[in-house]
N, C-alpha and C positions, 0 to 999 in steps of 0.2 A: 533790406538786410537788418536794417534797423526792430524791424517791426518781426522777424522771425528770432532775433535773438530774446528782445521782449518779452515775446510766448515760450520761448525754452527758458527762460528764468519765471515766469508764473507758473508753469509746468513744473519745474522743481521742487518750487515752493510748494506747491500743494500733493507733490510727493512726499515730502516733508511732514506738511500738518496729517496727514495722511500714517507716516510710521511715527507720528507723536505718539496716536492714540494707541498705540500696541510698544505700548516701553516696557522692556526688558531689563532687569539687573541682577548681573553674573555673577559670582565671584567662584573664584579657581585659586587652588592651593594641588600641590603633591600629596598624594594619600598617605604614603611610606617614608618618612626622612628619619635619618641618626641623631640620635644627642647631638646638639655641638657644629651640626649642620646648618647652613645658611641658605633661605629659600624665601621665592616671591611669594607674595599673596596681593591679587590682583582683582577689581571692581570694576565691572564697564559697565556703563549706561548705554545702551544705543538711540540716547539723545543727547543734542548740545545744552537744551534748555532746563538747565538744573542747576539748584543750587541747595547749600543748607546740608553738605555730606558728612553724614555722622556716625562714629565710629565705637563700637563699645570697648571695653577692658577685653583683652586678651589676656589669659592666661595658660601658662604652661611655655611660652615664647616670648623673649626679648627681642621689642623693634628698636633695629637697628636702624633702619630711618624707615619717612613717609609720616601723611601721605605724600606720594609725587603725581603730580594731574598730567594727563597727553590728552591732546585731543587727533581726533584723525576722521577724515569727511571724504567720499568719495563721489563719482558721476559719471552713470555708464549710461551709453547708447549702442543699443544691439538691435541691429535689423528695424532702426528705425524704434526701438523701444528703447525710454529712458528710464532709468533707475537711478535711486540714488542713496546714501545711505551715511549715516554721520555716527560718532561716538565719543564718549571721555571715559578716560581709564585713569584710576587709583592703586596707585600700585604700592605696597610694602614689604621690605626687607626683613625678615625676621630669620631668629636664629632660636632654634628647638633646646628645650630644656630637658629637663627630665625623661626617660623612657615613660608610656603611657600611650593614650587615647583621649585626645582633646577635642570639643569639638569649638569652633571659632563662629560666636552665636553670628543672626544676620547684622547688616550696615541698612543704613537707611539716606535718603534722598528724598529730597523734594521736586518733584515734578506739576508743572502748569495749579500750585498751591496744594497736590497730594503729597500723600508721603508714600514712598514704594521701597520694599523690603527686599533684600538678598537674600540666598539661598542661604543657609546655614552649611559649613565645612568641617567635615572631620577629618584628622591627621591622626596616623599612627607613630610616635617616636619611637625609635628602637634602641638598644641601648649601642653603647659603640663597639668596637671590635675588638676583642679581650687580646688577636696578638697585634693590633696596629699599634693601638695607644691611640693617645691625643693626638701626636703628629703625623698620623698618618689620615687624617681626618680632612675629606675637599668636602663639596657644596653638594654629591652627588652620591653618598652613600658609604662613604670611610673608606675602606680596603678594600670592599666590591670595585670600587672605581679606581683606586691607584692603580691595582694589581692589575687593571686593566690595560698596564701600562709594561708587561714583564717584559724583560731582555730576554733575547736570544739566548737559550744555553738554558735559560733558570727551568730548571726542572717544576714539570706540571704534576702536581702530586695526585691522589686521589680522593686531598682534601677539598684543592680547590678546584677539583669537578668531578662531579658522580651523579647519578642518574638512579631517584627511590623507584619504586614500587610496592604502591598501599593501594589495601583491599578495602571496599567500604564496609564488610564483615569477614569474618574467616572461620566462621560455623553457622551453616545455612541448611535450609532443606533444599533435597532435593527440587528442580528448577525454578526455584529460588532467586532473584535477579543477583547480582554483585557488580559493583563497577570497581574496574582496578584502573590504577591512575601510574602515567611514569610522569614523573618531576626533575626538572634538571636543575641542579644549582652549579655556579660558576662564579670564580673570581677572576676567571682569564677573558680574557676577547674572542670566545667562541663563535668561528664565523658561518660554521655546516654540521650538520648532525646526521649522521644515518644509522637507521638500523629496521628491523624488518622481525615482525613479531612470529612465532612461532604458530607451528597450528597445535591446539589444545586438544588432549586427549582426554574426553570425558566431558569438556564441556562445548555447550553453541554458542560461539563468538560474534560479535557485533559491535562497528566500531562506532565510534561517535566521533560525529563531524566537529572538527576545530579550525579556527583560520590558520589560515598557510602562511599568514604574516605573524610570529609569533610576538608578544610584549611580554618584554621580561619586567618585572619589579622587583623590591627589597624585600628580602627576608631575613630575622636574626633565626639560624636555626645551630645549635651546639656551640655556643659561644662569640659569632662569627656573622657576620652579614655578608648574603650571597644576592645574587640577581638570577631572581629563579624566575619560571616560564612552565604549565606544565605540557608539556609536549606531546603525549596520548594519553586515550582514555578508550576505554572498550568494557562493554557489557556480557558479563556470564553467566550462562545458565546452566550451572550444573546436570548429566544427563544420567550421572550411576552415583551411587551411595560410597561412603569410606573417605580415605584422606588423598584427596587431587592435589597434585603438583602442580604448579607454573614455574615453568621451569628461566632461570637465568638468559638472558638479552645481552648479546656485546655489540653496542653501537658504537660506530668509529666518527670520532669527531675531528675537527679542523680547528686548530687554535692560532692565531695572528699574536708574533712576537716581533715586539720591537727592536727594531738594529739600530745601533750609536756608531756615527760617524767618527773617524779620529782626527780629521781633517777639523778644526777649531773656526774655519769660518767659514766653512760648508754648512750654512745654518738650513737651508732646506731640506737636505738631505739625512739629517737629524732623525727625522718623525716615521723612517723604511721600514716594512713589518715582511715578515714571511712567515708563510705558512707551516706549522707543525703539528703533524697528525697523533690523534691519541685515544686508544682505545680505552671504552668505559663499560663496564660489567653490571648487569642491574642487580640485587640481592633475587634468589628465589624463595616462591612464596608456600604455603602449605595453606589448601582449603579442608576445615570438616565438614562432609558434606553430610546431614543424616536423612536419615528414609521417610518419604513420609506414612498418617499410620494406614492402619487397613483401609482400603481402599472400594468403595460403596459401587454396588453396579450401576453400569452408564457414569462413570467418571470423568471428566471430558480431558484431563493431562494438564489443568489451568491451575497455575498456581500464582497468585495475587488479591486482589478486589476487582470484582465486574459488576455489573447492573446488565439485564437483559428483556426487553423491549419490542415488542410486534404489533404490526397494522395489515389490515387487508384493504386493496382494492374496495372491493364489493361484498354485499352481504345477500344481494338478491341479481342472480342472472340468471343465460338461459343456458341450454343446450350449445356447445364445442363453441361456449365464450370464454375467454381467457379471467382465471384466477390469481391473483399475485399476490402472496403474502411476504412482506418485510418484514426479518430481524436483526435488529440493530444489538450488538456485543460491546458494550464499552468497559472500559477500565485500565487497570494499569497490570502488568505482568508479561507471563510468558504467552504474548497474545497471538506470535507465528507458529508457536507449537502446538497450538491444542487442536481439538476435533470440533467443529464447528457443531453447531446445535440442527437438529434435524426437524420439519415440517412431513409429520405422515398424513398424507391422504388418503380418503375413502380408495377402496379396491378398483373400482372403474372409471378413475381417473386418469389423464395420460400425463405424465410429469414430464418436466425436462428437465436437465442440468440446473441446479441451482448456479446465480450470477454472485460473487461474492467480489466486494468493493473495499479496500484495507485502506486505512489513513492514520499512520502511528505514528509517535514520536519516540526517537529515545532517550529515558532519562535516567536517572541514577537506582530508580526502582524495576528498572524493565520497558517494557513499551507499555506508553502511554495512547491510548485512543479508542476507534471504532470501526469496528466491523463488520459491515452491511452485508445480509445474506439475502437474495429475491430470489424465490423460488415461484414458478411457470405452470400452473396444472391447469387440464381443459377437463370440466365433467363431460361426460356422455348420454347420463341418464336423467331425466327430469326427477324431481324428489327434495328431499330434506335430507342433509348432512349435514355430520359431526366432524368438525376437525380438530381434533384433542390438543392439548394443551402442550409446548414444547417445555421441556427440561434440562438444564444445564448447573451440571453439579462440578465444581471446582473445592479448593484447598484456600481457605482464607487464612493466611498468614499473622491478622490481626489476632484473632482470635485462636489462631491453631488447630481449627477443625473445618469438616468438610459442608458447606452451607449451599441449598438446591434451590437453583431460580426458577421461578415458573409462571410461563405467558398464560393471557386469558385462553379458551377453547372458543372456536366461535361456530355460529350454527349459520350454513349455507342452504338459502334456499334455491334450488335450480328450477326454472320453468323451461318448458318443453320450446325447444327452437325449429328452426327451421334446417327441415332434413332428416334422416332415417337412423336415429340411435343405435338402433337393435341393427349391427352389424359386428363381424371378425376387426379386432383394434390389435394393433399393433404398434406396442412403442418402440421404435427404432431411435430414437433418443439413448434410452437408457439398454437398450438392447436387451428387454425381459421378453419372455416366451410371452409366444403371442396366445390371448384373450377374447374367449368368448362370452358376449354378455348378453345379458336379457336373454338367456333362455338356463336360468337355473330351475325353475320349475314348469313343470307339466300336469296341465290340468287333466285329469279322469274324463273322455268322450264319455256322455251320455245317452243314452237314447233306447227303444222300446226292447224287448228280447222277446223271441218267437220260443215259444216252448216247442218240445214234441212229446207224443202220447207214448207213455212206456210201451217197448215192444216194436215200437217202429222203424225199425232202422233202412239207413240209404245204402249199408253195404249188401253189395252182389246184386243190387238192380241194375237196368239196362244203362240209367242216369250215369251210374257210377264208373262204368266200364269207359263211356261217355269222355270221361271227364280225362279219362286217361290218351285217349284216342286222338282226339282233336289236338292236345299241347301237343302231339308227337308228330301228327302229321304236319301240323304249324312250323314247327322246328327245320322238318328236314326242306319243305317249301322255302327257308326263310335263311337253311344254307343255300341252297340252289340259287337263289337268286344273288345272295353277298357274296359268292366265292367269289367272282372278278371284283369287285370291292374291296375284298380282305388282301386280294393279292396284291393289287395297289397300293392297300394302307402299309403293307410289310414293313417301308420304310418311314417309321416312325417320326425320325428328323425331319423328313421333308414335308408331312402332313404338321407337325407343331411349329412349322417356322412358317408354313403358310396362314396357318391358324391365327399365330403371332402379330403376323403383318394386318389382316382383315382386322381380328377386334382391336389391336392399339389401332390402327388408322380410323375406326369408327368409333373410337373412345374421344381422341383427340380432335375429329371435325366436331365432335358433340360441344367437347371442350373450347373449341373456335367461338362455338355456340353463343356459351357461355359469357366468352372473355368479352366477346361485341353487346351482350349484355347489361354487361360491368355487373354478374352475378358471383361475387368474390368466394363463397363459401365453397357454394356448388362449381367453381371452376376448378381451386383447388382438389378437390375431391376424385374432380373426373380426370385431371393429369395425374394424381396417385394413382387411380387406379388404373390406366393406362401404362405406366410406368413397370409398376408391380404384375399388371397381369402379363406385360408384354414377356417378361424377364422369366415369369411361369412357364410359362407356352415355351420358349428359348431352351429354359432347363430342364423341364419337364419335372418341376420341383412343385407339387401345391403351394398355394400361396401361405396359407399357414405355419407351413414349416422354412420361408425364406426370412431374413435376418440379412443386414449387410456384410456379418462378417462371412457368412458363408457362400451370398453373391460372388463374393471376391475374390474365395477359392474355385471355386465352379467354373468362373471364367477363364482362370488361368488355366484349369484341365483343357478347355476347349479353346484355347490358342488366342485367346482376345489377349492384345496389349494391356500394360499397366496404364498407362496413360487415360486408354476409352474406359479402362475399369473407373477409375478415379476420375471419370466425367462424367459416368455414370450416376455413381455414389453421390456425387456434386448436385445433382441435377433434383436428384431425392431431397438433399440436404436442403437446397434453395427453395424447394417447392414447399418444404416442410415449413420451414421458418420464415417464408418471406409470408405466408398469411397472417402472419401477429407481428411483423415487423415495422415500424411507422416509415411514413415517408408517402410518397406517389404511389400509389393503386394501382393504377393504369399502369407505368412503365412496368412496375415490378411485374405484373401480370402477363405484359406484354412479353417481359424477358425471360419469366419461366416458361412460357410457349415455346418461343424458341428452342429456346434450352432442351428443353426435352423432343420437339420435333425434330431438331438437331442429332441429339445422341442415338435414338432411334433407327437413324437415315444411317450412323455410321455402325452400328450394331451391326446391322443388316451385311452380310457375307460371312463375317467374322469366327463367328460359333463354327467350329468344326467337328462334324459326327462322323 
């Protein structure tokens, strides 16, 4: 026992030498006091081993006493972990002079032969309260604090509570930031507040977070010290030109009034408050809002300071590899309202949705932050592109005119991949008419020409009669043998729904093929096209001319649920996007198999002709 108390007193000890070397020296004062008010200012060391504490001239305040030394030492064990922690406090009484701004330089100590410095303290004196007087004057802020004491009856006027509203301007341009602020001052014991802000017409409202725990402090405002707090704040963006109202706020408050016993030695029951309700009205405000001037084409709606910034993946790929160009928007302003900046691609690229990532703050100019825009193109064709340079023209407020950002252009070189370019694309992403490529030009067939001798013609020879004869008898041969065929095929529905079933089912064993392969590109490929040709054949719609929005109607002519329609659709979707999507290969592969072998299976009866 002996021997483990031992080790927990050298364990302390060297906790000790341990927080010597990180000393600390605080000092703390009230930022806000009144002439004539009485208040601590206090020095801790968070060490015992100090001496030599030295204190300069204060001015602006008479001490009333100090220093006075405490010492105070603690010793925790939690879960087996010891802690420990010691300190000496300097404490003095001062009483504030004059109205002003003082600031109480640092104190100094002596530690292990150093000397270490205190923080330096600023007070603001206020002057005292033009209707208390001297005698109405405690240690807590004059009449703010007595008053805090009212009887029962005493009328709450709406001097000693009201509720401002200030604009941080009140002639801006249009979407323009403004933060307008409500402020409550109080001389009573205000214990609840509610009110509930109106919705603005004309402008985009956005509040800004305050803690739910409010602190109130001193302020001399019109003669008078209150204990004010400010209570909200909310950000405006003006949306039309002329003079906007804000209009007046009545929030109802809760005020705690003291009750006086008559009973003389009921002394507890002395100190009894209850509650009296009181409504308070905020002033209404008047914004001018002006226009801003002519407005440049491609204007993006941004009115602030921004900076605008782009990266690309890659500068050399192949064929249906993934493109991703980053830009990044930062600044401060109306940075929810405006139109983001656009990445045009070459014609025969297939785009997707660009992904945009927002991370703002609000502050008294607007929102503060950045904008992440990634945009998704696959090229098609092997070659050299140009991807031109993005622009984004906003309204700079510093300067008052319209200033145009602009990213580098960067040149892509595409090499020829693996797989058949030159095919029908269809972006179902962005749902554009679908595109034909690689067959814009046609080369001129070359090759030898037979002349003839003037005079020689082939009409009315045997040849030519010939020539008439044979197609005709070919024909009527070529009925006779399809009638029973044609009369078969009469029913249209039944020969494309069996068609349907043969080449998707030998699309999709192709695609099995494939997937045991772990051939990712050409797997994808072969479920699209199985998908999309299946759905052809079904509607009897060329592939060219189907799109999902009109899938969707088509089905519903032919009696397919919404449900299999929207698995369908699904099934498109996942096969589309799980090929560029990171993660497991295999599974992913695995699951669009299904998925489409799936929706396929339930397709099948559905369609009704």
């Amino acid at each position: 026992m002996r021997k483990f108390i031992f080790l927990l007193l050298l364990f302390v000890s060297i906790l000790q030498v341990q927080a010597d070397k990180n000393v600390t020296f605080k000092a703390e004062a009230p930022d806000v006091v009144v002439s004539g008010d009485q208040f601590r200012l206090t020095f801790t060391v968070n060490t015992q081993k100090v001496k030599d504490f030295r204190m300069p001239s204060i001015s602006g305040f008479d001490v009333l006493m100090g220093p006075s030394r405490s010492q105070q030492s603690s010793t925790q064990i939690i879960n087996g972990k010891v802690s420990s922690s010691s300190s000496i406090t300097y404490t003095y009484i001062l009483m504030a002079g004059k109205e002003g701004t003082y600031t109480i330089p640092s104190a100094s100590i002596e530690v292990d032969k150093e000397k270490v410095f205190s923080n330096p303290v600023t007070i603001k004196v206020l002057p005292q309260d033009k209707t208390a007087g001297n005698s109405g004057q405690s240690g807590q802020g004059g009449s703010a604090s007595s008053s805090r004491s009212q009887i029962v009856g005493s009328r709450i006027t709406d001097k000693d509570l009201f509720i401002t509203a200030t604009a941080s301007k009140t002639t801006v341009h249009e979407q323009e930031a403004i933060l307008l602020t409500y402020k409550v001052y109080t001389l009573v014991n205000l214990r609840q507040l509610y009110g509930k802000m109106p919705d603005l017409k004309g402008f985009h409202t956005q509040e800004v977070e305050l803690p739910q725990q409010k602190t109130f402090s001193l302020e001399h405002y019109k003669g008078r010290n209150y204990n004010t707090t400010v209570w909200s704040q909310y950000i405006l963006f003006p949306q039309q030109t002329g003079k906007l109202e804000i209009p007046p706020i009545t929030f109802d408050g809760v005020v705690a009034q003291r009750t006086v016993s008559d009973d003389p030695f009921d002394f507890f029951n002395g100190g009894g408050y209850v509650e009296v309700k009181k409504k308070i009205v905020t002033p209404k405000l008047t914004i001018n809002v002006q226009s801003l001037p002519a407005k440049p084409a491609g204007f993006s709606g941004g009115v602030g300071e921004f900076t605008l910034s782009s990266s690309i993946n890659a500068k050399e790929v192949k064929t249906n590899d993934a493109v991703t160009i980053k830009l990044v928007l930062s600044g401060t302003g109306n940075m929810k309202l405006i139109s983001a900046p656009e990445v045009k691609f070459p014609q025969d690229f297939e785009v997707y949705d660009p992904k945009t990532e927002n991370n703002f703050q609000l502050t008294q100019n607007g929102l503060t932050g950045t904008q992440t825009i990634e945009y998704l193109a696959i090229p098609r064709h092997a070659g050299d592109f140009t991807i031109p340079p993005v622009e984004f023209t906003y309204f700079d407020l510093k300067t008052k005119s319209y200033k145009t950002l602009k990213t580098e252009a960067y040149q892509l070189h595409v090499a020829k991949g693996e797989g058949n370019a030159d095919q029908v694309i269809a972006d179902f992403t962005n749902k554009e008419n679908v595109k034909v490529l690689g067959k814009d030009i046609r080369f001129i067939k070359l090759g030898n020409t037979k002349l003839l001798p003037k005079g020689d013609f082939f009409f009315g020879t045997f040849g030519y009669y010939l020539w008439y004869i044979i197609p005709f008898v070919l024909f009527v041969a070529f009925a006779v043998i399809y009638r029973k065929q044609a009369l078969e095929n009469a029913n249209i529905a039944k020969v494309k729904t069996k068609k349907a079933n043969k080449v998707a089912s030998k699309r999709m064993k192709f695609a099995g093929k494939l997937l045991a392969e772990n051939k990712k590109n050409e797997f994808y490929d072969e479920v699209l096209k199985a998908l999309w040709g299946y759905i052809s054949d079904k509607l009897c719609i060329p592939v060219s001319q189907l799109s999902k929005d009109n899938i969707e109607s088509e089905l519903v002519k032919y009696g397919v649920s919404d449900e299999l329609i929207q698995k369908f659709i699904g099934a498109l979707n996942e096969c589309e996007f799980a090929r560029y999507a990171p993660g497991n290969e295999n599974e992913a592969m695995d699951k669009v198999y299904t998925a489409a072998i799936d929706v396929i299976s339930q397709m099948e009866g559905c369609i009704k002709h």
